[in-house]
Each structure stands twice: as C-alpha cells, then as structure tokens.
CHARMM-style PDB file with segment names, atoms N, HN, CA, C and O in Angstrom:
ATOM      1  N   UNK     1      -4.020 -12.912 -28.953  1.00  0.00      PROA
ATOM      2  CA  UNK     1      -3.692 -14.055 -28.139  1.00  0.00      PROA
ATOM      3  C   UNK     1      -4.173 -13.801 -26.708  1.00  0.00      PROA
ATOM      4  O   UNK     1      -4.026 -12.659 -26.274  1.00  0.00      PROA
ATOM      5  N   UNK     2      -4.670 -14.629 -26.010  1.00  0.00      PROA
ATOM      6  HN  UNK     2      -4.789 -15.557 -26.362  1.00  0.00      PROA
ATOM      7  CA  UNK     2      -5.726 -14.953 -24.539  1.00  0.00      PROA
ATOM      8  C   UNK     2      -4.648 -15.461 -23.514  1.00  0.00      PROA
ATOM      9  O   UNK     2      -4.105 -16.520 -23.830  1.00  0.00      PROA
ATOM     10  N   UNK     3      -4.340 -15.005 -22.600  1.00  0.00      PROA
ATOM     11  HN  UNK     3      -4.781 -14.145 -22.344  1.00  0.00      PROA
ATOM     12  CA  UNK     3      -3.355 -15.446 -21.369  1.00  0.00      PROA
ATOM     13  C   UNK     3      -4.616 -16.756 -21.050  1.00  0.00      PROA
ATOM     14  O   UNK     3      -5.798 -16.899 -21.362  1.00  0.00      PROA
ATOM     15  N   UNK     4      -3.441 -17.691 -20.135  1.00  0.00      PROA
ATOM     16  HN  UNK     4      -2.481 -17.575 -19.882  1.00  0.00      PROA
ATOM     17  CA  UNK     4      -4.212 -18.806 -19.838  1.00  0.00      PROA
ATOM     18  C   UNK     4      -4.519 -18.934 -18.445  1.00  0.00      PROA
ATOM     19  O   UNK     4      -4.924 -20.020 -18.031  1.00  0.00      PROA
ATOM     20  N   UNK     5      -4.352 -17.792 -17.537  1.00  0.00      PROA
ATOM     21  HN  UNK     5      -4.023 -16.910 -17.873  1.00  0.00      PROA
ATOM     22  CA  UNK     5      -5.395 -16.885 -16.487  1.00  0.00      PROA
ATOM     23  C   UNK     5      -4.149 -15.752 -16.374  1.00  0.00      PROA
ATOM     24  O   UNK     5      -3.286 -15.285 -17.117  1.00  0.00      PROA
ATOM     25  N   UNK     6      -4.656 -15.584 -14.791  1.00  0.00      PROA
ATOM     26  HN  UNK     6      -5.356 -15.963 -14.187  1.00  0.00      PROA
ATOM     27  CA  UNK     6      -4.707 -14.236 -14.001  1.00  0.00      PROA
ATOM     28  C   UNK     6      -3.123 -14.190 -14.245  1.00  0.00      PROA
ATOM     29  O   UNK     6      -2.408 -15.108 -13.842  1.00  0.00      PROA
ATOM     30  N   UNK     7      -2.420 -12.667 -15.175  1.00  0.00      PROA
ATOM     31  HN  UNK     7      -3.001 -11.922 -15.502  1.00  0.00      PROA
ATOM     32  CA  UNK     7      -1.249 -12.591 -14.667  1.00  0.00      PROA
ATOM     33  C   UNK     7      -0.961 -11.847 -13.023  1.00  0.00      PROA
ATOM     34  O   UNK     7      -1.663 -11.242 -12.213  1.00  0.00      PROA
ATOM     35  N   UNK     8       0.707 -12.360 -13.105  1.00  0.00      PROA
ATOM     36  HN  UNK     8       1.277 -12.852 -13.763  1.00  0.00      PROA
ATOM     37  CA  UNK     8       1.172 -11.812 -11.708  1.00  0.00      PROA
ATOM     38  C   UNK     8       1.619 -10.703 -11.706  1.00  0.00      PROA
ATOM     39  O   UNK     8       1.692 -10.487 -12.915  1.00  0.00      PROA
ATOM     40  N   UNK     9       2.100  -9.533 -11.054  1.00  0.00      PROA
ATOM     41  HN  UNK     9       2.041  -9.708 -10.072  1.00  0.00      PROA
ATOM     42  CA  UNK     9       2.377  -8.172 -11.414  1.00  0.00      PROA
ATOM     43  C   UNK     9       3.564  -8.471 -10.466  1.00  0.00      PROA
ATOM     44  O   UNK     9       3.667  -9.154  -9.447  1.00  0.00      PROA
ATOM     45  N   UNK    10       4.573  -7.574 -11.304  1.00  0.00      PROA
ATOM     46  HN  UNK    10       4.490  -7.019 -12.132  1.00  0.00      PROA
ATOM     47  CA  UNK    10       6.256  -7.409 -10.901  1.00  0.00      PROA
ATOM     48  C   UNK    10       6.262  -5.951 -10.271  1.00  0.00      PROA
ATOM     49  O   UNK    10       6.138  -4.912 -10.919  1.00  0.00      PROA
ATOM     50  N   UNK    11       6.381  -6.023  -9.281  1.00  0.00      PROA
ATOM     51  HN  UNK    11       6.482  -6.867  -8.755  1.00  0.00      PROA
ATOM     52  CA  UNK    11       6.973  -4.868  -7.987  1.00  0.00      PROA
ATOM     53  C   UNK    11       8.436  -4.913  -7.486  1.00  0.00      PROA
ATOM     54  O   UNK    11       8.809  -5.634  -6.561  1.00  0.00      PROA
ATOM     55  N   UNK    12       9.476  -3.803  -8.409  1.00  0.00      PROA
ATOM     56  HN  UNK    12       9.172  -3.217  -9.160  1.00  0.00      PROA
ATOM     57  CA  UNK    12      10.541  -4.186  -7.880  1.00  0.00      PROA
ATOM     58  C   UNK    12      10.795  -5.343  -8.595  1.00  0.00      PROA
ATOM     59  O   UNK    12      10.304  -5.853  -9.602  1.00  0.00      PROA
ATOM     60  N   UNK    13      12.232  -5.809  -7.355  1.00  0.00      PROA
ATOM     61  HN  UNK    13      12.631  -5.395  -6.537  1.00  0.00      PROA
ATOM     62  CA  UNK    13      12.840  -7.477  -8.273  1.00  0.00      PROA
ATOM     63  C   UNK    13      11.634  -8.594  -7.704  1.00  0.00      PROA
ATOM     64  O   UNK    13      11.973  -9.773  -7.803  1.00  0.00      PROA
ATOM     65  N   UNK    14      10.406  -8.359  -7.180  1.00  0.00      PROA
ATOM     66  HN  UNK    14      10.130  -7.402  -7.100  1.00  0.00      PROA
ATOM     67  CA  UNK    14       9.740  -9.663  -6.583  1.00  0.00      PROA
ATOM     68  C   UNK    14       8.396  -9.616  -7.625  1.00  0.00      PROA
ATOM     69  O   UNK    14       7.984  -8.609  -8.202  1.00  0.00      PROA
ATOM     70  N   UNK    15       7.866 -10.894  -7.700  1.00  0.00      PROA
ATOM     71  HN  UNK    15       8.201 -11.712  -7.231  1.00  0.00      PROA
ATOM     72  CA  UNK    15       6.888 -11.227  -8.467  1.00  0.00      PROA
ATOM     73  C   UNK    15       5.662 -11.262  -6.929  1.00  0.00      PROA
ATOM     74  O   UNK    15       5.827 -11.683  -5.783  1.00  0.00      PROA
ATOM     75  N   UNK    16       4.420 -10.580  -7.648  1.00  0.00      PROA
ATOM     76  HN  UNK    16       4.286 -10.238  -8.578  1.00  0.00      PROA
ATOM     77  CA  UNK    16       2.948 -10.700  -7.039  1.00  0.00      PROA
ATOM     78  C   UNK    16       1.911 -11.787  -7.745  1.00  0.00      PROA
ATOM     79  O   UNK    16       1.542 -11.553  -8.895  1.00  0.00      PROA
ATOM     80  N   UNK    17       1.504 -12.816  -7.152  1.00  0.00      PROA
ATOM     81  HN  UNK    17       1.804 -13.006  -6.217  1.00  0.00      PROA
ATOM     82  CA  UNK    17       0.763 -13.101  -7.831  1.00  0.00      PROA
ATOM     83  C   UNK    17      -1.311 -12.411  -7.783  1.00  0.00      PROA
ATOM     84  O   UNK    17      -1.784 -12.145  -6.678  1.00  0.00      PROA
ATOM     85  N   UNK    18      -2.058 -12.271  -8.861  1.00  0.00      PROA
ATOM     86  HN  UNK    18      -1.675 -12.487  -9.759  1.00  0.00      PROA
ATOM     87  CA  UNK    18      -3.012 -11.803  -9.273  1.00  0.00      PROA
ATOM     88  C   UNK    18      -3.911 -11.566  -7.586  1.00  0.00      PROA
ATOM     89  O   UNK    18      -3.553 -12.229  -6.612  1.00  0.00      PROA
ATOM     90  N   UNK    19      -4.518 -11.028  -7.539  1.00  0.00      PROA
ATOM     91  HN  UNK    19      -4.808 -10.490  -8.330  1.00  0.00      PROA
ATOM     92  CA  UNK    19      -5.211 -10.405  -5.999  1.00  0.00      PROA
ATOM     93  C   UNK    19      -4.447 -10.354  -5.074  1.00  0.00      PROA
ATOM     94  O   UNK    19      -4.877  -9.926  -4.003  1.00  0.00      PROA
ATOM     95  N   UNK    20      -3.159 -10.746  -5.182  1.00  0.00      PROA
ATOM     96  HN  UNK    20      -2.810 -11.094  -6.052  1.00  0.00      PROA
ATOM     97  CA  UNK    20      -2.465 -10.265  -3.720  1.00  0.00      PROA
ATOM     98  C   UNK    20      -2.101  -9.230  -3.764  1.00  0.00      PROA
ATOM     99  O   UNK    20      -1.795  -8.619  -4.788  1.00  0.00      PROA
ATOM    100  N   UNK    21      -2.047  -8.648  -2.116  1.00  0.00      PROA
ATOM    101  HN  UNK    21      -2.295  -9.144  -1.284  1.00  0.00      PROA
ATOM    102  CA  UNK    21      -1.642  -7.488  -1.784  1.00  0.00      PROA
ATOM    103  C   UNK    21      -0.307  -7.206  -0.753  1.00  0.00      PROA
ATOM    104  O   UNK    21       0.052  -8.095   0.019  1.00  0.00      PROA
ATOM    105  N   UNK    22       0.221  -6.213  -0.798  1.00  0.00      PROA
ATOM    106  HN  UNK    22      -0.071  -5.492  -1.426  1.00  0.00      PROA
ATOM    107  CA  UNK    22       1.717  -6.194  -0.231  1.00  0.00      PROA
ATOM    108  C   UNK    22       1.766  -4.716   0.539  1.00  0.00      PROA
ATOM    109  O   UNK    22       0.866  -3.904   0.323  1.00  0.00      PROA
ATOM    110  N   UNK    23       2.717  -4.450   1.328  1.00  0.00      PROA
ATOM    111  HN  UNK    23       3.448  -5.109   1.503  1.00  0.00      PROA
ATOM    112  CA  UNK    23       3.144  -3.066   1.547  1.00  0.00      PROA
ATOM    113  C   UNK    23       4.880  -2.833   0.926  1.00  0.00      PROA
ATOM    114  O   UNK    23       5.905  -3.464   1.183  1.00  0.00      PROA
ATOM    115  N   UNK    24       4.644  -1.720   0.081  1.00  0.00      PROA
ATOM    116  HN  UNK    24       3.812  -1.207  -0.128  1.00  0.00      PROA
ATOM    117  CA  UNK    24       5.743  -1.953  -0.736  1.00  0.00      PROA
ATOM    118  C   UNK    24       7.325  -1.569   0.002  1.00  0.00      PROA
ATOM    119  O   UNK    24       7.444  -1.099   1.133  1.00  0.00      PROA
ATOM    120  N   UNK    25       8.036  -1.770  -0.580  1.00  0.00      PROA
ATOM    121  HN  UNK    25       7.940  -2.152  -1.499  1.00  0.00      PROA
ATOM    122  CA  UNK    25       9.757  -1.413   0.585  1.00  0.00      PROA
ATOM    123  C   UNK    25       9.942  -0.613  -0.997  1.00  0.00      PROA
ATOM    124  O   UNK    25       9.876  -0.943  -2.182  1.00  0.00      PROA
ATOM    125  N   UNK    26      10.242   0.772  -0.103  1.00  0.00      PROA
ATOM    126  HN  UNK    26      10.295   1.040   0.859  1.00  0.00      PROA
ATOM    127  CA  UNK    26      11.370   1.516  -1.399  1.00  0.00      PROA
ATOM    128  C   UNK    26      12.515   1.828  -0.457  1.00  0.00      PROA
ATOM    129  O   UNK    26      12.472   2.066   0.750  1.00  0.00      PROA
ATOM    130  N   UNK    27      13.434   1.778  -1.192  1.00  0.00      PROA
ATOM    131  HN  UNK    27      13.469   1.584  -2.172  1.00  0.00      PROA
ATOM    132  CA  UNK    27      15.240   1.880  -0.950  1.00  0.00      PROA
ATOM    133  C   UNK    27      15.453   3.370  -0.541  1.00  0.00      PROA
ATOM    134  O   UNK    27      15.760   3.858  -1.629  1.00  0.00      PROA
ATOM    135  N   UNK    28      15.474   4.210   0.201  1.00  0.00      PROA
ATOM    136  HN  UNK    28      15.225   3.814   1.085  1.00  0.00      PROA
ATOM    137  CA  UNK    28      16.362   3.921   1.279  1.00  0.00      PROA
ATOM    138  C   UNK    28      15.563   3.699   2.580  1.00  0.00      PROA
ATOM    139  O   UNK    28      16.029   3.341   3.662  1.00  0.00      PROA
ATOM    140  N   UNK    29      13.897   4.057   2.195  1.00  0.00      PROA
ATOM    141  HN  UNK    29      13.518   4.348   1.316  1.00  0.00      PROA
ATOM    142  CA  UNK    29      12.989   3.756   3.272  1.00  0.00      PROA
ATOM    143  C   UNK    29      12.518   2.628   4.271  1.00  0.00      PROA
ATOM    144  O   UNK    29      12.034   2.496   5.395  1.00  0.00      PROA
ATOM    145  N   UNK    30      12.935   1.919   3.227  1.00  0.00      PROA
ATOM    146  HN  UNK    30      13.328   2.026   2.314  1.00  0.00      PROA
ATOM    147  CA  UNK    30      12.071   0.633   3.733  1.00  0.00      PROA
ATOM    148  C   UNK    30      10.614   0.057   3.903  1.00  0.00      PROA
ATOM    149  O   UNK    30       9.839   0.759   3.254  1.00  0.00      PROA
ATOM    150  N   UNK    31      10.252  -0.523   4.265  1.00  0.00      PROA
ATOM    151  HN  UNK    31      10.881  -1.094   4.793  1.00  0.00      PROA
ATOM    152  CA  UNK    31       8.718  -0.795   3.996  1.00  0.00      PROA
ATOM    153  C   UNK    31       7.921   0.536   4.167  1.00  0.00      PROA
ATOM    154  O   UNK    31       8.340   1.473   4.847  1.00  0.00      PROA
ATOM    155  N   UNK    32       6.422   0.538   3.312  1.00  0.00      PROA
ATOM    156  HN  UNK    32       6.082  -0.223   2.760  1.00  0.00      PROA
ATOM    157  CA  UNK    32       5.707   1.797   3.514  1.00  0.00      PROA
ATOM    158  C   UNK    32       4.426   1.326   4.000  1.00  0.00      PROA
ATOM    159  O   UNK    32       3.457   1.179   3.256  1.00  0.00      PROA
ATOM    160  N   UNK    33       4.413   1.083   5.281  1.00  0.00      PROA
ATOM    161  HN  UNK    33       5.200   1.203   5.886  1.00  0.00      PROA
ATOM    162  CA  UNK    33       3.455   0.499   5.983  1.00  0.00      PROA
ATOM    163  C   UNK    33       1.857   1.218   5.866  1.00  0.00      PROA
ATOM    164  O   UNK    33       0.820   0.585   6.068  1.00  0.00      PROA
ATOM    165  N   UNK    34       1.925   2.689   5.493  1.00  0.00      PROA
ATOM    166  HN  UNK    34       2.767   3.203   5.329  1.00  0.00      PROA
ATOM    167  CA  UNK    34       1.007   3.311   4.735  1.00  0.00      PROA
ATOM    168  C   UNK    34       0.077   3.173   3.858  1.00  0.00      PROA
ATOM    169  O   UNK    34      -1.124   3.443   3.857  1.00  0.00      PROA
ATOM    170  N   UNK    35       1.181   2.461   2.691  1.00  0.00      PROA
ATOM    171  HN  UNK    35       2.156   2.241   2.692  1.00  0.00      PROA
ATOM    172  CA  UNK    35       0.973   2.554   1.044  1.00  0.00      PROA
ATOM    173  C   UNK    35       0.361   0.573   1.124  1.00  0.00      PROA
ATOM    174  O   UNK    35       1.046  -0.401   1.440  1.00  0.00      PROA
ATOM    175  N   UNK    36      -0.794   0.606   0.795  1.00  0.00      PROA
ATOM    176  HN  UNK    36      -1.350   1.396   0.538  1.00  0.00      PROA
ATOM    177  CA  UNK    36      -1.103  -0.664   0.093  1.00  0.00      PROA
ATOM    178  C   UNK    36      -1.406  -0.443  -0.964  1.00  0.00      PROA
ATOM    179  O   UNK    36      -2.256   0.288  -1.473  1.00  0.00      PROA
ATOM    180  N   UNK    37       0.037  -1.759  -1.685  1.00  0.00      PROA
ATOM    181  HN  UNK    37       0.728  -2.353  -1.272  1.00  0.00      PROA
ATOM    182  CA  UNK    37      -0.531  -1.981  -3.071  1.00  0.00      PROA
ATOM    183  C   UNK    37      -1.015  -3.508  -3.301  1.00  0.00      PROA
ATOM    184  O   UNK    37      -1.034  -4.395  -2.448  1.00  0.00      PROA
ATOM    185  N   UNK    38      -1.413  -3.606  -4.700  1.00  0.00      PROA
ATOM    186  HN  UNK    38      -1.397  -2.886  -5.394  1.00  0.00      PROA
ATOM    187  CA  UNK    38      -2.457  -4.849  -4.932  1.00  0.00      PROA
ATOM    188  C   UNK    38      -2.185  -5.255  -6.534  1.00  0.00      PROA
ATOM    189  O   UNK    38      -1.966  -4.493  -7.475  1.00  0.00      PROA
ATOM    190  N   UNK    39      -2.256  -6.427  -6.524  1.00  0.00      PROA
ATOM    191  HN  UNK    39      -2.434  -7.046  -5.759  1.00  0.00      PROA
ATOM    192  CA  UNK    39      -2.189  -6.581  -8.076  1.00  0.00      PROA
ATOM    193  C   UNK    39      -3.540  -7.357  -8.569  1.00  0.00      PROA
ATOM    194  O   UNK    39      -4.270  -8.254  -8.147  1.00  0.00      PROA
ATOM    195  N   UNK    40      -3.473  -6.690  -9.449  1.00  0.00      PROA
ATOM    196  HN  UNK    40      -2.880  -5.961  -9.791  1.00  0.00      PROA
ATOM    197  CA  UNK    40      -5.171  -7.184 -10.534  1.00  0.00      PROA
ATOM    198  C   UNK    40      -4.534  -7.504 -12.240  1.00  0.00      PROA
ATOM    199  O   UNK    40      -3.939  -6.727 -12.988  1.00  0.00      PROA
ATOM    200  N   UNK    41      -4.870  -8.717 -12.424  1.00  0.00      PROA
ATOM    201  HN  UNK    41      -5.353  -9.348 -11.816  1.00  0.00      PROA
ATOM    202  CA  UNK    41      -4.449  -8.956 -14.104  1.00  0.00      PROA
ATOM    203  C   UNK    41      -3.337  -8.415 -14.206  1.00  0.00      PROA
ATOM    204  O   UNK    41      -3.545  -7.427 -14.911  1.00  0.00      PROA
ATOM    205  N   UNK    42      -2.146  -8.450 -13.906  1.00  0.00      PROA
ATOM    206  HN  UNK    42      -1.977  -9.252 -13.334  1.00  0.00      PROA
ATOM    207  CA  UNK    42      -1.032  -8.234 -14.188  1.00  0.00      PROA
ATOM    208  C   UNK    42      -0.860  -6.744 -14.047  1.00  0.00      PROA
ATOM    209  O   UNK    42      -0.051  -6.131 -14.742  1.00  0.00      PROA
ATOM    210  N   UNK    43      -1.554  -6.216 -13.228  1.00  0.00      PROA
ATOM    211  HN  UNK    43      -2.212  -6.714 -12.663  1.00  0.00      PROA
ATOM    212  CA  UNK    43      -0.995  -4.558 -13.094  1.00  0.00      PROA
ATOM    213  C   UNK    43      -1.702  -3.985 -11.562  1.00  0.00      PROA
ATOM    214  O   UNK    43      -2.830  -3.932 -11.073  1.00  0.00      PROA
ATOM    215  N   UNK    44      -0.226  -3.586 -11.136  1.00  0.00      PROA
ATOM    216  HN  UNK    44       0.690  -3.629 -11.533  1.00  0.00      PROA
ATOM    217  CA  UNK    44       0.186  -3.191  -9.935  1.00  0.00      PROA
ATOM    218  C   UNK    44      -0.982  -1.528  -9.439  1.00  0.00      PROA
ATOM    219  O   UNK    44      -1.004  -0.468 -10.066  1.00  0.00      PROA
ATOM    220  N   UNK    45      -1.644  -1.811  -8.396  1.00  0.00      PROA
ATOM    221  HN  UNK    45      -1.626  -2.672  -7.887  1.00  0.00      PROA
ATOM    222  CA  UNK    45      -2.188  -0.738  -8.155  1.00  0.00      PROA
ATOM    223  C   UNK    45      -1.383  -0.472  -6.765  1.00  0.00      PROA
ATOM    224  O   UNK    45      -1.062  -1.535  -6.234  1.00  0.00      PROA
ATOM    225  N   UNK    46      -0.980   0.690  -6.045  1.00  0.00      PROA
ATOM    226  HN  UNK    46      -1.241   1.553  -6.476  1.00  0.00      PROA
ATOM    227  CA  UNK    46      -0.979   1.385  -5.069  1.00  0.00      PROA
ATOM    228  C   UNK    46      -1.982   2.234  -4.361  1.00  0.00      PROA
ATOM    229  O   UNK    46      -2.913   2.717  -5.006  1.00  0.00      PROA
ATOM    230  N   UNK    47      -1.845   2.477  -2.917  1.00  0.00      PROA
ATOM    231  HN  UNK    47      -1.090   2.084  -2.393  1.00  0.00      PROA
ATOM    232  CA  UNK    47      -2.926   3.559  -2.453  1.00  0.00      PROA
ATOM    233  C   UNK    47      -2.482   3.812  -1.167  1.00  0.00      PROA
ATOM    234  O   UNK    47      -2.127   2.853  -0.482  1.00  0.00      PROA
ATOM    235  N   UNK    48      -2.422   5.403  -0.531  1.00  0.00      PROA
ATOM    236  HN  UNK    48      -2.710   6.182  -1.087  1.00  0.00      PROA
ATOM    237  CA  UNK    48      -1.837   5.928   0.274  1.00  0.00      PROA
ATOM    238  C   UNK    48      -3.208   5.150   1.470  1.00  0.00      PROA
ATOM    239  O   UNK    48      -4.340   5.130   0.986  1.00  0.00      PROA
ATOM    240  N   UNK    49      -3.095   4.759   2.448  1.00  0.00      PROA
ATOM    241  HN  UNK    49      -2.176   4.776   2.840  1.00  0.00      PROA
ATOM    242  CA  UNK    49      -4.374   4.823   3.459  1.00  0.00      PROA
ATOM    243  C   UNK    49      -4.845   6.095   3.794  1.00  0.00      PROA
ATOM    244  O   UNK    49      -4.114   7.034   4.108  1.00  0.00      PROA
ATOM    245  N   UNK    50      -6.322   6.133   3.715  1.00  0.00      PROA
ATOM    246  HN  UNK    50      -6.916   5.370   3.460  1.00  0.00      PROA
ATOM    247  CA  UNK    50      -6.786   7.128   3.718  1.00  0.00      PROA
ATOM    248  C   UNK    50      -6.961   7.926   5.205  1.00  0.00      PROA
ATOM    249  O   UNK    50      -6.933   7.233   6.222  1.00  0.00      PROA
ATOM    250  N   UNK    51      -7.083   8.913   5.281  1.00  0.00      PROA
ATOM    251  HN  UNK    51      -7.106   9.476   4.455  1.00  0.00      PROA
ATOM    252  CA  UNK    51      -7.427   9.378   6.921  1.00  0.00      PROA
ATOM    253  C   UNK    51      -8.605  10.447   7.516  1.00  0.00      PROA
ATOM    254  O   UNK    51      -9.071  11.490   7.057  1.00  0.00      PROA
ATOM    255  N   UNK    52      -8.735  10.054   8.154  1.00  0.00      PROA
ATOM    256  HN  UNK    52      -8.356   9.207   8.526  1.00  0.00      PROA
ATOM    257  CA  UNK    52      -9.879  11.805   8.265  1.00  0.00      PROA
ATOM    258  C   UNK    52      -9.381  12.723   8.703  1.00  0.00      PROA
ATOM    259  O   UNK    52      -8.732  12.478   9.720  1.00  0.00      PROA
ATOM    260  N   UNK    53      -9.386  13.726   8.387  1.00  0.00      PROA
ATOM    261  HN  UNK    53      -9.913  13.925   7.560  1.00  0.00      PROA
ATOM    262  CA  UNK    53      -9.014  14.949   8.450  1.00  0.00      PROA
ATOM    263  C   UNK    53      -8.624  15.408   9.894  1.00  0.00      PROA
ATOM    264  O   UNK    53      -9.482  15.119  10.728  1.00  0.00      PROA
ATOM    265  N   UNK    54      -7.925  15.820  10.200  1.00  0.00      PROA
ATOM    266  HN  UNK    54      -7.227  16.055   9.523  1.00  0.00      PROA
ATOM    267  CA  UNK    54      -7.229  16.051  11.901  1.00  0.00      PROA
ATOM    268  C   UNK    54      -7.195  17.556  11.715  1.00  0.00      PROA
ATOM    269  O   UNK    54      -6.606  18.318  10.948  1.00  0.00      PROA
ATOM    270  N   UNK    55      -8.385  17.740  13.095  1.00  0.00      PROA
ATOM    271  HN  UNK    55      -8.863  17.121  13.718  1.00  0.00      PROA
ATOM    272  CA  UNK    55      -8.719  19.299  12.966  1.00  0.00      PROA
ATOM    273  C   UNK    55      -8.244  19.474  14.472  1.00  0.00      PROA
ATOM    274  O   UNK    55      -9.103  19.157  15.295  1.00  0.00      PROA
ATOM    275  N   UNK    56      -6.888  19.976  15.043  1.00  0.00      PROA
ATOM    276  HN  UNK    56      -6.190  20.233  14.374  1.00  0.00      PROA
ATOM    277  CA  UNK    56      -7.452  19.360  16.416  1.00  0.00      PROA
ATOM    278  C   UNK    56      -6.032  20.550  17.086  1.00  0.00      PROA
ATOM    279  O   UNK    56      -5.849  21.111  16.005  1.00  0.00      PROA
ATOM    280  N   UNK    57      -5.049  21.214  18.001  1.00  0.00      PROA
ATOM    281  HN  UNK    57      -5.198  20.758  18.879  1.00  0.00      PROA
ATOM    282  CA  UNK    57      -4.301  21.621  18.157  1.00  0.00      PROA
ATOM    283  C   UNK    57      -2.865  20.780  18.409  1.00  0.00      PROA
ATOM    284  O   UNK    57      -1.705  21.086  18.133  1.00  0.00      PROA
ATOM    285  N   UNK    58      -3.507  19.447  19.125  1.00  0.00      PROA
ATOM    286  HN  UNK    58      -4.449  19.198  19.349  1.00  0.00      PROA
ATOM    287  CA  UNK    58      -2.165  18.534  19.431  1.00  0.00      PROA
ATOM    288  C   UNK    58      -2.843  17.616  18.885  1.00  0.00      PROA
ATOM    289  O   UNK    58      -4.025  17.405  19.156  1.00  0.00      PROA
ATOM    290  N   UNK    59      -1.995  16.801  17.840  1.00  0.00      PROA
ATOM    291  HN  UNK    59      -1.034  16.973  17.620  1.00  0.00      PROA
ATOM    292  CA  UNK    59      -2.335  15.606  16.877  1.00  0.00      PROA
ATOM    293  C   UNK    59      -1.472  14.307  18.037  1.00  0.00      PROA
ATOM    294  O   UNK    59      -0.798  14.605  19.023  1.00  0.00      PROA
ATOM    295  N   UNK    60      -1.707  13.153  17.629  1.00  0.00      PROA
ATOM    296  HN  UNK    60      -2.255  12.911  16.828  1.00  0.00      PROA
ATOM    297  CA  UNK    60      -1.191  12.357  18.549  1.00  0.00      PROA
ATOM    298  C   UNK    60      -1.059  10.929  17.443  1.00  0.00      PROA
ATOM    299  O   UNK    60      -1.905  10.844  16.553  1.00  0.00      PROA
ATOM    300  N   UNK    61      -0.346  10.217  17.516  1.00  0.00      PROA
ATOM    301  HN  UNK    61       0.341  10.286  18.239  1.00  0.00      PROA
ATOM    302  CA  UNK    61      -0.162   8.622  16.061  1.00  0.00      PROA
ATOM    303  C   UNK    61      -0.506   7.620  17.032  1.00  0.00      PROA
ATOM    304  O   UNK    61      -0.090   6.599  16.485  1.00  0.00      PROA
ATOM    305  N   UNK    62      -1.033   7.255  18.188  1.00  0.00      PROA
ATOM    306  HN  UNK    62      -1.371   8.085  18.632  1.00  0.00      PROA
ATOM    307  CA  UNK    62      -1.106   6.216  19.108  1.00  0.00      PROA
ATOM    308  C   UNK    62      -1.761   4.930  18.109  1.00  0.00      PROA
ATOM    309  O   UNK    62      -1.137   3.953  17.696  1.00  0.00      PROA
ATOM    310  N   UNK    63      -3.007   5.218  17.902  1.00  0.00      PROA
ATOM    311  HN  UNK    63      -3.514   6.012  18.237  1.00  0.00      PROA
ATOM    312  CA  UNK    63      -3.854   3.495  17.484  1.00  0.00      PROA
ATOM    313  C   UNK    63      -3.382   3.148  16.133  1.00  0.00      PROA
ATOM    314  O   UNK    63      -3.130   2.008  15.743  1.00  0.00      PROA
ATOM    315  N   UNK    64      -3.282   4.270  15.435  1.00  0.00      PROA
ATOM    316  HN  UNK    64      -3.487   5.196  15.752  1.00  0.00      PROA
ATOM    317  CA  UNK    64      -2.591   4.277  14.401  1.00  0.00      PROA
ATOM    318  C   UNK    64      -1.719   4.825  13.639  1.00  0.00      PROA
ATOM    319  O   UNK    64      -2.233   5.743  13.002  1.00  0.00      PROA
ATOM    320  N   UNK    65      -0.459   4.654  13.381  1.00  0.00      PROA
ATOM    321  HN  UNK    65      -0.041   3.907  13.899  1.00  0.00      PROA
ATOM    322  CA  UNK    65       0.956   5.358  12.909  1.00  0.00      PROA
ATOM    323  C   UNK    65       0.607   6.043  11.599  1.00  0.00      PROA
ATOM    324  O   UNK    65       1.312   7.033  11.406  1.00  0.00      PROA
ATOM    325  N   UNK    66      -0.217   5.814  10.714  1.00  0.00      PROA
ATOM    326  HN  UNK    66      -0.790   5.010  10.871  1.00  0.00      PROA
ATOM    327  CA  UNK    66      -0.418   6.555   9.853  1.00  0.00      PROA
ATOM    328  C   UNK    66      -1.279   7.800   9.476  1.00  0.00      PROA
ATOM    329  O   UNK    66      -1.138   8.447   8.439  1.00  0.00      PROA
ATOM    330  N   UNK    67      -2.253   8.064  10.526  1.00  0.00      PROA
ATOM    331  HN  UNK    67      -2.367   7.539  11.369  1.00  0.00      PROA
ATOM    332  CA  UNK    67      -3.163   8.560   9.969  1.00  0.00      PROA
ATOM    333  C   UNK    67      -2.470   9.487  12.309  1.00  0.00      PROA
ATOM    334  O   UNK    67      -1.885   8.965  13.258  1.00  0.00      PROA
ATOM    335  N   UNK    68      -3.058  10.912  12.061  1.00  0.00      PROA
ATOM    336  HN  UNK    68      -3.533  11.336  11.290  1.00  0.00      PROA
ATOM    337  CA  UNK    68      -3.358  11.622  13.227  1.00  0.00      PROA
ATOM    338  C   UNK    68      -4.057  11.362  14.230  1.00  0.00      PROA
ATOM    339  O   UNK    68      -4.903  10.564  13.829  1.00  0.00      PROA
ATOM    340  N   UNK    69      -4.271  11.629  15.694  1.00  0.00      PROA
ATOM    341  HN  UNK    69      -3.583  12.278  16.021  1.00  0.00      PROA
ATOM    342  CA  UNK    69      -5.980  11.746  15.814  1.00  0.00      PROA
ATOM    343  C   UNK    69      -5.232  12.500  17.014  1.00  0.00      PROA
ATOM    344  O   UNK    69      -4.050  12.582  17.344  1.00  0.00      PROA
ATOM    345  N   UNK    70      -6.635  13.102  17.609  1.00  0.00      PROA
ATOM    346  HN  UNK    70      -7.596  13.035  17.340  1.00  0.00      PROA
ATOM    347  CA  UNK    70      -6.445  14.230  18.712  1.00  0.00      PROA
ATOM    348  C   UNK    70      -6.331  13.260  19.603  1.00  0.00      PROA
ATOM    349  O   UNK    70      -6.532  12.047  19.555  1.00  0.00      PROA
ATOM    350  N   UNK    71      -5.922  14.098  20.543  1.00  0.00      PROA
ATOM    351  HN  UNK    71      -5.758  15.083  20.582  1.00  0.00      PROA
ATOM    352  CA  UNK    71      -5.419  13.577  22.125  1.00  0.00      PROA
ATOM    353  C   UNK    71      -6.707  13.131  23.550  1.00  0.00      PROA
ATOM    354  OT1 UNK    71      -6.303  12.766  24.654  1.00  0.00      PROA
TER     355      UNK     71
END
C-alpha cells in the first residue's frame, strides 16, 4: 500500500510536517539550539551543528553560542 504523499514525523508529543525543520526541547533542558532536526518522509533526522576545530588557549562563544572561536 502507497501513502497519498509526504508523511509528517512525530518528535515528542508534536507532529512535523515532511521538510520541516525544528530545534528540538528535551525535558529538563529545554530547547537545543545546537541540534537541528528535520523531517523527510516520515522520519525524523537530527544533527549536532558542526564546528571547526578550536585550537587556540582562550576559546571565547561571542558570534556564536555553539561552536568556540579564539579571542
């Protein structure tokens, strides 16, 4: 049997519908402004944002909270 399109993917108690993307909330954290996930055909992908490598003595989060960068 053929779905009659794109399913939505269930994150948690909330429904996604097909190409949208979210930043997910886990309990006791709260949103993970980090983590984008995405739904494709009815199944939920996640992904940490990626960063470049912080080679540096004092790291600093200014432009961006997730990822390092030198001072």
């Amino acid at each position: 049997m053929q779905a009659d399109g794109p399913r939505a993917c269930r994150f948690g108690r909330r429904w996604y519908l097909n190409n949208e993307s979210w930043h997910p909330s886990v309990p006791p954290f709260g949103e993970m402004k980090c983590i984008l996930c995405w739904c494709v055909s009815g199944e939920t992908h996640c992904q940490r944002q990626e960063c470049p490598p912080g080679a540096c003595a004092s790291p600093a989060r200014k432009d961006n909270p997730c990822c390092t960068k030198c001072r």
